[in-house]
N, CA, C, O and CB atoms as a CASP TS submission, in Angstrom:
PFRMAT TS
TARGET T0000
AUTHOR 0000-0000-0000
METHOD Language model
MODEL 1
PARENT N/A
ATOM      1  N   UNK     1     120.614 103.990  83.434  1.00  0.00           N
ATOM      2  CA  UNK     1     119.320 103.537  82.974  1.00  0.00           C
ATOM      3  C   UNK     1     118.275 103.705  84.073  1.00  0.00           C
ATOM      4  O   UNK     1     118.556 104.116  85.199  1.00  0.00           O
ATOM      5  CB  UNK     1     119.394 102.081  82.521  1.00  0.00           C
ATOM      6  N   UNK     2     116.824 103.294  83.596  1.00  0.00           N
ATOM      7  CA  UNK     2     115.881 103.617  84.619  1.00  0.00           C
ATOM      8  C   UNK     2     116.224 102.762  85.882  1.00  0.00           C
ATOM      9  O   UNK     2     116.363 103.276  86.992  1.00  0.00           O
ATOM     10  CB  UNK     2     114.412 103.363  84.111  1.00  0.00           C
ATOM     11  N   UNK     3     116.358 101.352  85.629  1.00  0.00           N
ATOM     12  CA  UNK     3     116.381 100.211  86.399  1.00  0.00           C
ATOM     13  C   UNK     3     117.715 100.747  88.067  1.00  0.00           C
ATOM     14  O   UNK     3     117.688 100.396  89.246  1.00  0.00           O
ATOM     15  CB  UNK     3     117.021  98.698  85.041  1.00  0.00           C
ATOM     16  N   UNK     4     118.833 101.839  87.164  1.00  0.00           N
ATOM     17  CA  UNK     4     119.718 102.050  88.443  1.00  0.00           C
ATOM     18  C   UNK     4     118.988 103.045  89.043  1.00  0.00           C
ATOM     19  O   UNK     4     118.872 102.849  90.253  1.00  0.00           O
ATOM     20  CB  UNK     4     121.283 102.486  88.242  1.00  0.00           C
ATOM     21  N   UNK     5     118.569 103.826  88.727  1.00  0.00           N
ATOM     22  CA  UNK     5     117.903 105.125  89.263  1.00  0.00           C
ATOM     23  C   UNK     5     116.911 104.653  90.108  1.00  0.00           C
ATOM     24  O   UNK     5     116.879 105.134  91.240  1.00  0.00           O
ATOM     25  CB  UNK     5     117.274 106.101  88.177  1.00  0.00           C
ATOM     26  N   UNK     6     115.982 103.697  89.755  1.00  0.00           N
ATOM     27  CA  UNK     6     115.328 102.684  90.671  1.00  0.00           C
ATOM     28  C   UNK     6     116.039 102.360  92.221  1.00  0.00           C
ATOM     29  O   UNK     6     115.866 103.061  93.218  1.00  0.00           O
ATOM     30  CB  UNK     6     115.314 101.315  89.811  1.00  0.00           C
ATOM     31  N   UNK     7     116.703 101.377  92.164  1.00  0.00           N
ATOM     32  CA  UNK     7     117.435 101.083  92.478  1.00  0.00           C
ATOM     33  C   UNK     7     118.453 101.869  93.503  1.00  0.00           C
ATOM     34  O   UNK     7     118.724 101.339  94.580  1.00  0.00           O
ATOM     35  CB  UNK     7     117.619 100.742  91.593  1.00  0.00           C
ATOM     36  N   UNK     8     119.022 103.171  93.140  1.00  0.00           N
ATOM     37  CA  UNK     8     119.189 103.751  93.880  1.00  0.00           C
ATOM     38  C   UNK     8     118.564 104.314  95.278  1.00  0.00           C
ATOM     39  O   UNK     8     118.937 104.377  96.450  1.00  0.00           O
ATOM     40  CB  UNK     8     119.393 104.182  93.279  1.00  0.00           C
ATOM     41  N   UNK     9     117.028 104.814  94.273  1.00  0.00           N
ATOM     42  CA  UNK     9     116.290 104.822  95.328  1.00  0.00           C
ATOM     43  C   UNK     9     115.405 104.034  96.957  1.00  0.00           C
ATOM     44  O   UNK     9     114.691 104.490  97.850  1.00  0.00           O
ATOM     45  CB  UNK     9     115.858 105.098  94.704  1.00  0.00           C
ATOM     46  N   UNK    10     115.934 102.783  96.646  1.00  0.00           N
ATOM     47  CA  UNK    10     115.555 102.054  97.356  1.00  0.00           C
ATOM     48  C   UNK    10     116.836 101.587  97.849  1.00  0.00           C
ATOM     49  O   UNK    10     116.698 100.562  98.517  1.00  0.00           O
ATOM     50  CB  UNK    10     114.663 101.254  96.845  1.00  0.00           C
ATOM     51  N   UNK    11     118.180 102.033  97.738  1.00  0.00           N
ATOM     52  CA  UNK    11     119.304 101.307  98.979  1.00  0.00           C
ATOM     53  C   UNK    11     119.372 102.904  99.833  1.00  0.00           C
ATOM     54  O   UNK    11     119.803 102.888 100.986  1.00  0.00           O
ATOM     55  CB  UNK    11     121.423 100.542  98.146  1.00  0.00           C
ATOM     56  N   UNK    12     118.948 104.201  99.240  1.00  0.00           N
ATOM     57  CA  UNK    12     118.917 105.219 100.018  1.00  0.00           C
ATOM     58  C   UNK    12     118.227 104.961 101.277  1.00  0.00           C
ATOM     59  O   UNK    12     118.766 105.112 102.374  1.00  0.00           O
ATOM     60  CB  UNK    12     118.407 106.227  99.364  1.00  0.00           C
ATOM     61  N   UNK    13     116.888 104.526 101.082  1.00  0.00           N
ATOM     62  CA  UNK    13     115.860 103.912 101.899  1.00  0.00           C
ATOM     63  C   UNK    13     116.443 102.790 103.112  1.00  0.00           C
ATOM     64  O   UNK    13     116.441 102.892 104.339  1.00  0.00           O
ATOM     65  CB  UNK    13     114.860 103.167 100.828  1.00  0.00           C
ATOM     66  N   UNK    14     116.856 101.864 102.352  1.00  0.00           N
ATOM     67  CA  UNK    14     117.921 101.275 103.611  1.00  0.00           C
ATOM     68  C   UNK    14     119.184 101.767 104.305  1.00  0.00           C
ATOM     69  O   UNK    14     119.593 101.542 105.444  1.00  0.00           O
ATOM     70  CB  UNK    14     118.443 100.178 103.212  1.00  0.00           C
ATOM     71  N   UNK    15     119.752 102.582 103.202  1.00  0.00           N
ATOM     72  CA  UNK    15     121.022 103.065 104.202  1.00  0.00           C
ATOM     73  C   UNK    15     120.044 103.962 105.119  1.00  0.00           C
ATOM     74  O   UNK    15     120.100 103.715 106.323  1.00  0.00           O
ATOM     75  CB  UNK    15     122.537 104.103 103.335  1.00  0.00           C
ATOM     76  N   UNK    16     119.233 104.883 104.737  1.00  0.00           N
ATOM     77  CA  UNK    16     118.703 105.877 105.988  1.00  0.00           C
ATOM     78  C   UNK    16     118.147 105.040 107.223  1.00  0.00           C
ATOM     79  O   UNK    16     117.729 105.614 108.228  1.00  0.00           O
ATOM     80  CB  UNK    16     117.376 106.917 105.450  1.00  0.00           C
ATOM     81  N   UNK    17     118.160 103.846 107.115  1.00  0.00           N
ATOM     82  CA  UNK    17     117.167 103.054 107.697  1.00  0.00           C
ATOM     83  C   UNK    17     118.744 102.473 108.646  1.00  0.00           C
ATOM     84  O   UNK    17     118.512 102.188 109.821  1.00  0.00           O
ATOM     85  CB  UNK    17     115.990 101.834 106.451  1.00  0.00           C
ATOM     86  N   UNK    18     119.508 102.388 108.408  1.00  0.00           N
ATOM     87  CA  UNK    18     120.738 101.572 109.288  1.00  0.00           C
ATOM     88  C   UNK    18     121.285 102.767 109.875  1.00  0.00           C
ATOM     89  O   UNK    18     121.950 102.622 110.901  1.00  0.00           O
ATOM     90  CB  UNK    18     122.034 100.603 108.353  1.00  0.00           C
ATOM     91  N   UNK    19     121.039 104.508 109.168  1.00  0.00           N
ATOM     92  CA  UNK    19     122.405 105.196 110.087  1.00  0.00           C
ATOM     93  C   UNK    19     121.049 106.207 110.821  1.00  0.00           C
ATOM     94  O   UNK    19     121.463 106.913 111.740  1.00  0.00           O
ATOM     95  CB  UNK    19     124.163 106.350 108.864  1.00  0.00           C
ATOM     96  N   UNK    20     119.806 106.322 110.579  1.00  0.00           N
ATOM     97  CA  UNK    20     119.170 107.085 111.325  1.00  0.00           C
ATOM     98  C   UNK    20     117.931 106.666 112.091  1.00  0.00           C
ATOM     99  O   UNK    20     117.443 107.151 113.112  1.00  0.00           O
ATOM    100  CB  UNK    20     118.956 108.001 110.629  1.00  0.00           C
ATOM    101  N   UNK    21     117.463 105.422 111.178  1.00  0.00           N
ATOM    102  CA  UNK    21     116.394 104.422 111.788  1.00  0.00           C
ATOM    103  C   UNK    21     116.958 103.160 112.945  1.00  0.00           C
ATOM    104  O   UNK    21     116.206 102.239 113.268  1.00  0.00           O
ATOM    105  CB  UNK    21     115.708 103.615 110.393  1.00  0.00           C
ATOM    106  N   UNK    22     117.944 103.248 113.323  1.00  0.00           N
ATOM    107  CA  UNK    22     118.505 102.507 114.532  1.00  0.00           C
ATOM    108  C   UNK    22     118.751 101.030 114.038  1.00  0.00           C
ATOM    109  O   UNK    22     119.052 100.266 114.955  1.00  0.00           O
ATOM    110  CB  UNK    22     117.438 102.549 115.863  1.00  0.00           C
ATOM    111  N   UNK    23     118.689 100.486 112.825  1.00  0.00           N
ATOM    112  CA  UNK    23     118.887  98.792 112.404  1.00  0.00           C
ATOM    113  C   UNK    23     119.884  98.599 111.835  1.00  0.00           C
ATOM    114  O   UNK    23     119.907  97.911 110.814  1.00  0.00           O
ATOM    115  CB  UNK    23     117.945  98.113 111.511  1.00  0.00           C
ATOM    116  N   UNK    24     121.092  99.231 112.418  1.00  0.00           N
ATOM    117  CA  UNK    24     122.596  99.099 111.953  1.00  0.00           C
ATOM    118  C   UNK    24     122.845  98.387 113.375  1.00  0.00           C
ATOM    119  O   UNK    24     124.061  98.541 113.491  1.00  0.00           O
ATOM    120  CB  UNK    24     123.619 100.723 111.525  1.00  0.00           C
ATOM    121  N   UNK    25     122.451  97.753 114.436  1.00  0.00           N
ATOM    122  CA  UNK    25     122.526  97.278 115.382  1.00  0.00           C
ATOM    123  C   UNK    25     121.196  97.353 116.278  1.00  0.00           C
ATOM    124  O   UNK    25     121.067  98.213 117.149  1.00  0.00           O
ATOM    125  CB  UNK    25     123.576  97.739 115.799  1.00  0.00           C
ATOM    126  N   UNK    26     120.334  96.503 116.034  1.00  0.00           N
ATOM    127  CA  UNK    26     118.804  96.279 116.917  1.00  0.00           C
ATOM    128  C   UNK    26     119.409  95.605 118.131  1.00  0.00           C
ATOM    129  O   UNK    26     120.341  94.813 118.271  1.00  0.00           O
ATOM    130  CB  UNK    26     117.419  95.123 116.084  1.00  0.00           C
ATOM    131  N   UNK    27     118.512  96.224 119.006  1.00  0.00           N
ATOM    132  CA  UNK    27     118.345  95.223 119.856  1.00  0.00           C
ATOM    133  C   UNK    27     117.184  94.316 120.053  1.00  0.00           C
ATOM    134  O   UNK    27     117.202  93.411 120.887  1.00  0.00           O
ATOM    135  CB  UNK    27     118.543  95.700 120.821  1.00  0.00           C
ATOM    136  N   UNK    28     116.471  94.493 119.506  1.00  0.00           N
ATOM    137  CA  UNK    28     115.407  93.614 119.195  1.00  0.00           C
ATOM    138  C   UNK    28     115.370  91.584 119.553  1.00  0.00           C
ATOM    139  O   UNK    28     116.260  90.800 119.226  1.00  0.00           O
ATOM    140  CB  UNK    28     115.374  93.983 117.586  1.00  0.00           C
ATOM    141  N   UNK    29     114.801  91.432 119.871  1.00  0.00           N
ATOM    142  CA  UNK    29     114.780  89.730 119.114  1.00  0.00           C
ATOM    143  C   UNK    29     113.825  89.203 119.115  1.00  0.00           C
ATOM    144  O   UNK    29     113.097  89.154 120.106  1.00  0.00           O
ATOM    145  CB  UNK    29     115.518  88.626 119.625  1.00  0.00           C
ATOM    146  N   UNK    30     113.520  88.569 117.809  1.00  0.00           N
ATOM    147  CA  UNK    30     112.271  88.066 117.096  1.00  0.00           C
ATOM    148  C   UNK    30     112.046  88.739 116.076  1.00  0.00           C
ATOM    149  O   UNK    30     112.183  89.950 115.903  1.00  0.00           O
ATOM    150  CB  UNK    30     111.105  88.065 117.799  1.00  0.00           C
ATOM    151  N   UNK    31     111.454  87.406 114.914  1.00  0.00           N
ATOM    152  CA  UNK    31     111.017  88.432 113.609  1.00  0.00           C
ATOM    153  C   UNK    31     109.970  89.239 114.013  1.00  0.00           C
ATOM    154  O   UNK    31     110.086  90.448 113.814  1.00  0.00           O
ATOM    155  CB  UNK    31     110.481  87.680 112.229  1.00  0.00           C
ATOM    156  N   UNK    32     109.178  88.900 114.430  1.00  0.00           N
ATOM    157  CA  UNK    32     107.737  89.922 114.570  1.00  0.00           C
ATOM    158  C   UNK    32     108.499  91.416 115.223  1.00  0.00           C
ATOM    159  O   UNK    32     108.163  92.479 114.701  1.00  0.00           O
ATOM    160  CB  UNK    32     106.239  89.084 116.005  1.00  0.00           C
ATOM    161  N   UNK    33     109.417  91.431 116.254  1.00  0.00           N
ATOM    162  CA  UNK    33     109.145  92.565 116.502  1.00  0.00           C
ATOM    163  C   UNK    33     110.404  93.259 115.501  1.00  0.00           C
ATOM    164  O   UNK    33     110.333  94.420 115.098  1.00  0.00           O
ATOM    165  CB  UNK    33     109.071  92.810 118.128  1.00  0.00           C
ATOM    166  N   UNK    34     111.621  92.282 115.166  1.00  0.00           N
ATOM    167  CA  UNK    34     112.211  93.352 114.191  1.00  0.00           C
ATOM    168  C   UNK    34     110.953  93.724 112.993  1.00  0.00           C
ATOM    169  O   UNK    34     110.373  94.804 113.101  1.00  0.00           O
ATOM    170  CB  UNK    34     113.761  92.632 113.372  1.00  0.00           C
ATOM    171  N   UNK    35     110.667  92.988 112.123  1.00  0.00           N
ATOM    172  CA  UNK    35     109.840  93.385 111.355  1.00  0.00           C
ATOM    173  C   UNK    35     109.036  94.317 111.890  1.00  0.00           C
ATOM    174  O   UNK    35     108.494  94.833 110.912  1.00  0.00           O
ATOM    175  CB  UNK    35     109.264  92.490 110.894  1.00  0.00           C
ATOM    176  N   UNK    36     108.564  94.935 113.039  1.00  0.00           N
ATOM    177  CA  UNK    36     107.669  96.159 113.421  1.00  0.00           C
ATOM    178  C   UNK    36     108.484  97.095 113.287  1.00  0.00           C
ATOM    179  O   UNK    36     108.232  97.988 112.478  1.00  0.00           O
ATOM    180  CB  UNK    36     107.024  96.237 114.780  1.00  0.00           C
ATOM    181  N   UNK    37     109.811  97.118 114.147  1.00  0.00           N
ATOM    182  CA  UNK    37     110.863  98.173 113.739  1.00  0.00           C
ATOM    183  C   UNK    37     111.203  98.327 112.167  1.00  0.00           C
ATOM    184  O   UNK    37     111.229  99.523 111.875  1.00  0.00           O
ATOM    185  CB  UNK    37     112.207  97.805 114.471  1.00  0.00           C
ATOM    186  N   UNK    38     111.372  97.799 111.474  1.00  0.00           N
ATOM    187  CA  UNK    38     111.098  98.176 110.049  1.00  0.00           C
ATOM    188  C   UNK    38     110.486  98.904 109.743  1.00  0.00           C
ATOM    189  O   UNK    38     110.790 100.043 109.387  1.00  0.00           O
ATOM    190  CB  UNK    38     110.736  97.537 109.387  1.00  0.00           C
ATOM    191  N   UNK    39     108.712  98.057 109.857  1.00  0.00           N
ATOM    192  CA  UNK    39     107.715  98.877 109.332  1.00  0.00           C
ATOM    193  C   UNK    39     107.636 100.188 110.014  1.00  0.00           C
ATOM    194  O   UNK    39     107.127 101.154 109.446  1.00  0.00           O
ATOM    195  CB  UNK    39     106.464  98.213 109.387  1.00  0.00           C
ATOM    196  N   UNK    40     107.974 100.236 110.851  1.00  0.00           N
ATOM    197  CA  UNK    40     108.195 101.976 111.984  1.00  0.00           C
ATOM    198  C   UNK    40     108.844 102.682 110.916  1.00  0.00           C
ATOM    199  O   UNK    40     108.188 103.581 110.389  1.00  0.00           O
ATOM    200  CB  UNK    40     109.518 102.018 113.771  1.00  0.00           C
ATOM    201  N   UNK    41     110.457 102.363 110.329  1.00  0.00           N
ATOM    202  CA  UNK    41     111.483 102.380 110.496  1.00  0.00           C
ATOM    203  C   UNK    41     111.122 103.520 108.577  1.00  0.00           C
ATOM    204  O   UNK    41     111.337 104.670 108.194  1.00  0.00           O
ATOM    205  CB  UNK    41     112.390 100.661 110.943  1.00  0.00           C
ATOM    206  N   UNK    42     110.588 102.418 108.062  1.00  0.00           N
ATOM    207  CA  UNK    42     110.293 103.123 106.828  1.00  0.00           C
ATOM    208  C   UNK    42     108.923 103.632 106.947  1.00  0.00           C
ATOM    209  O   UNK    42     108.516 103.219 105.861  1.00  0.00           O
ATOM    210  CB  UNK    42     110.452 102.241 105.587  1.00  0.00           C
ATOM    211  N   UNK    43     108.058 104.139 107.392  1.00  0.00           N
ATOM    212  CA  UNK    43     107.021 104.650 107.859  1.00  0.00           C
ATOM    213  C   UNK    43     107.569 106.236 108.287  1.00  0.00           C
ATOM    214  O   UNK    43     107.047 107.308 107.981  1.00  0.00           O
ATOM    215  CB  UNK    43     106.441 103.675 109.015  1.00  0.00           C
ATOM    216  N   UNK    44     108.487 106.052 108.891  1.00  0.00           N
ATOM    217  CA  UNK    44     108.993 107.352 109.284  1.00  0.00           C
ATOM    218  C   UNK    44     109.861 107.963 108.128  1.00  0.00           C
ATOM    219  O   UNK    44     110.011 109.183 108.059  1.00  0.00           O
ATOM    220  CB  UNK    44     109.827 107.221 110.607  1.00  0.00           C
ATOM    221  N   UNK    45     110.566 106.902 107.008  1.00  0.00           N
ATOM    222  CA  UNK    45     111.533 107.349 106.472  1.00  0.00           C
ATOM    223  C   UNK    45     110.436 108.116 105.315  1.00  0.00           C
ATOM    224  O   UNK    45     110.733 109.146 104.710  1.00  0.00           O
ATOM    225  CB  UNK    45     112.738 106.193 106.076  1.00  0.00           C
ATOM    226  N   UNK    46     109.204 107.422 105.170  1.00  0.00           N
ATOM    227  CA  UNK    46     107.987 108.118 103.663  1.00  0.00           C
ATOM    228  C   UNK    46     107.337 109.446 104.273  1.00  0.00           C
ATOM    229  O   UNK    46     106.986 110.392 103.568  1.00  0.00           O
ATOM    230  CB  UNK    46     106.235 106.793 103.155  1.00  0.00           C
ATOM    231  N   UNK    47     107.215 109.404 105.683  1.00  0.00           N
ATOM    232  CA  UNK    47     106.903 110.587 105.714  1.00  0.00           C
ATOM    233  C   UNK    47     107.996 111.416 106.102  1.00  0.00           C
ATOM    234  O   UNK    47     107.523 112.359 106.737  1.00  0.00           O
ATOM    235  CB  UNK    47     105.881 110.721 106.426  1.00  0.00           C
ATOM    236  N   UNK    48     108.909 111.483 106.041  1.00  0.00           N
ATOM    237  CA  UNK    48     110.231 112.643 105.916  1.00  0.00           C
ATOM    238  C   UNK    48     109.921 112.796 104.448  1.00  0.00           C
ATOM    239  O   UNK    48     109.403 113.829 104.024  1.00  0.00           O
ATOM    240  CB  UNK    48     112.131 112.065 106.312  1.00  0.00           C
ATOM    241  N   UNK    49     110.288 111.590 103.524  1.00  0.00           N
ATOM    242  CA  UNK    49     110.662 111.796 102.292  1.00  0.00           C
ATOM    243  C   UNK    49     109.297 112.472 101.422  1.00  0.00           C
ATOM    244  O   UNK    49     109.424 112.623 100.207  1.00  0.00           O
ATOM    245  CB  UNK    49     111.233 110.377 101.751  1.00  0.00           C
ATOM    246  N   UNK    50     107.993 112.867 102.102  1.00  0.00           N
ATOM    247  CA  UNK    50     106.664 113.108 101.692  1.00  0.00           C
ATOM    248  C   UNK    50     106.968 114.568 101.642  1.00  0.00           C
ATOM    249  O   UNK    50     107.047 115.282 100.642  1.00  0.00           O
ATOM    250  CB  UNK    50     105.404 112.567 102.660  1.00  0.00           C
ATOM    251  N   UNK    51     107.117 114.868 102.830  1.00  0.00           N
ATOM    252  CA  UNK    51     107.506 116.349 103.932  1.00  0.00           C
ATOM    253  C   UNK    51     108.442 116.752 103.112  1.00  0.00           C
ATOM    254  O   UNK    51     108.019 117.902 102.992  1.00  0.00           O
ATOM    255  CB  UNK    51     108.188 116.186 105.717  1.00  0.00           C
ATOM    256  N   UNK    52     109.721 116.718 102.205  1.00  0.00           N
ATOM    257  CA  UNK    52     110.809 117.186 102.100  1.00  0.00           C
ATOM    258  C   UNK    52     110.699 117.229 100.250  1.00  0.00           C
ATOM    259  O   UNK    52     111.569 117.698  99.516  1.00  0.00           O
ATOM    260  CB  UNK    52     111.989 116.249 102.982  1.00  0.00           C
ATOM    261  N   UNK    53     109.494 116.653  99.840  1.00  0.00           N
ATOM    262  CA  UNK    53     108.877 116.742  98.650  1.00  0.00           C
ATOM    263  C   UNK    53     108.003 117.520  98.429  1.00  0.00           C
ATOM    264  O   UNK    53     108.219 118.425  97.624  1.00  0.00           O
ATOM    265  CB  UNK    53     108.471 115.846  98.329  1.00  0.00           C
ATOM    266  N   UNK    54     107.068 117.436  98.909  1.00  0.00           N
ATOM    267  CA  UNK    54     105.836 118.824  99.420  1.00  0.00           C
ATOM    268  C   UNK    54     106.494 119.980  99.758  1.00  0.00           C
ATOM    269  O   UNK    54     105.715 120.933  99.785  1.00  0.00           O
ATOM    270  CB  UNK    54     104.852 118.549 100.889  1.00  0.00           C
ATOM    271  N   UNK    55     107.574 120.249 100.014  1.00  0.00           N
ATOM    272  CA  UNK    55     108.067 121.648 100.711  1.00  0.00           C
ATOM    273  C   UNK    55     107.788 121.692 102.096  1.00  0.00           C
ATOM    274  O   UNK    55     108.637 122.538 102.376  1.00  0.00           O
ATOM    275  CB  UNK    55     107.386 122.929 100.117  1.00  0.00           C
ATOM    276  N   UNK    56     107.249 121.430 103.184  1.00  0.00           N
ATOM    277  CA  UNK    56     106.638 121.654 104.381  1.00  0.00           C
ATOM    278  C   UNK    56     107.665 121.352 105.312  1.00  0.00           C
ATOM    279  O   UNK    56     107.626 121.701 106.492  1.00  0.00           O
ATOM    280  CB  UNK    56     105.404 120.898 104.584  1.00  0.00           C
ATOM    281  N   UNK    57     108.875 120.499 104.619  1.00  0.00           N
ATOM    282  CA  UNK    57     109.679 120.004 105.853  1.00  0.00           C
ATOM    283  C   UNK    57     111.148 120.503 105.166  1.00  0.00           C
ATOM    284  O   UNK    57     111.568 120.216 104.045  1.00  0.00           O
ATOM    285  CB  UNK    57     109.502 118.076 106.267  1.00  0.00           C
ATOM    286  N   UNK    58     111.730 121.263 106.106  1.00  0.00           N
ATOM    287  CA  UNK    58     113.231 121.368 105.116  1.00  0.00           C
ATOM    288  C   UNK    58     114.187 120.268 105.255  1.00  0.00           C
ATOM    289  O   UNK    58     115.193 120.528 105.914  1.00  0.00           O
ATOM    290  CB  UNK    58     114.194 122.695 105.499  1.00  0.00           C
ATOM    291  N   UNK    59     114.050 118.836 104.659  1.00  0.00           N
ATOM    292  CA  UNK    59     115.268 117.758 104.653  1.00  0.00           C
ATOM    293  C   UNK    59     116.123 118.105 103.944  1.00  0.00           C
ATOM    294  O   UNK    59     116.106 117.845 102.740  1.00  0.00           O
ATOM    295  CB  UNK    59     115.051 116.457 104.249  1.00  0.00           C
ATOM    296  N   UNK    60     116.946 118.688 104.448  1.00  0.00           N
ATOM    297  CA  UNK    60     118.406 118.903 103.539  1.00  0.00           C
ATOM    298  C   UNK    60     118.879 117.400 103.719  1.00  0.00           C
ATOM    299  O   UNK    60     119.304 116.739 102.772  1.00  0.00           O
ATOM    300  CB  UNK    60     119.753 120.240 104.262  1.00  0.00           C
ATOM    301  N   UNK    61     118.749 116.828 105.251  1.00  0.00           N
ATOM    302  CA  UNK    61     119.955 115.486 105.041  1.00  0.00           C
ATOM    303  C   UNK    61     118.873 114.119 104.874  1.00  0.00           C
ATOM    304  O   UNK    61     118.849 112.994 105.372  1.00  0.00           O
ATOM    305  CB  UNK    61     121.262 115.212 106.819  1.00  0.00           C
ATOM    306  N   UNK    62     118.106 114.782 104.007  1.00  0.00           N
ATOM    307  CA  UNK    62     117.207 113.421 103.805  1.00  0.00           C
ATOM    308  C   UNK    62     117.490 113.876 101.611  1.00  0.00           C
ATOM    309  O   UNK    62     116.997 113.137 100.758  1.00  0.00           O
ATOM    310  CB  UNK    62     114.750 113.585 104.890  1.00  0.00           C
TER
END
């Protein structure tokens, strides 16, 4: 259904975010600055996923 396809798309977003965005083990401490690594974290992951939609970027492993 739509709701998994949803859904899918947004644990892709976190798994890319734990095995290539570094938050499968932060070293961080504090919300403020994990929460910046996040917002980095998927900031980087929309513009891969922008780039690899547009054609301009070849993400095969995105």
């Amino acid at each position: 259904t739509t709701s998994l396809k949803i859904r899918k798309r947004i644990e892709e977003g976190f798994g890319w975010l734990k095995t290539v965005g570094g938050l499968r083990k932060t070293k961080l401490i504090g919300r403020a600055k994990l929460s910046a690594q996040l917002l980095l974290g998927f900031s980087v992951y929309n513009l891969i996923r922008l780039g690899s939609l547009s054609g301009w970027w070849r993400g095969a492993h995105v």
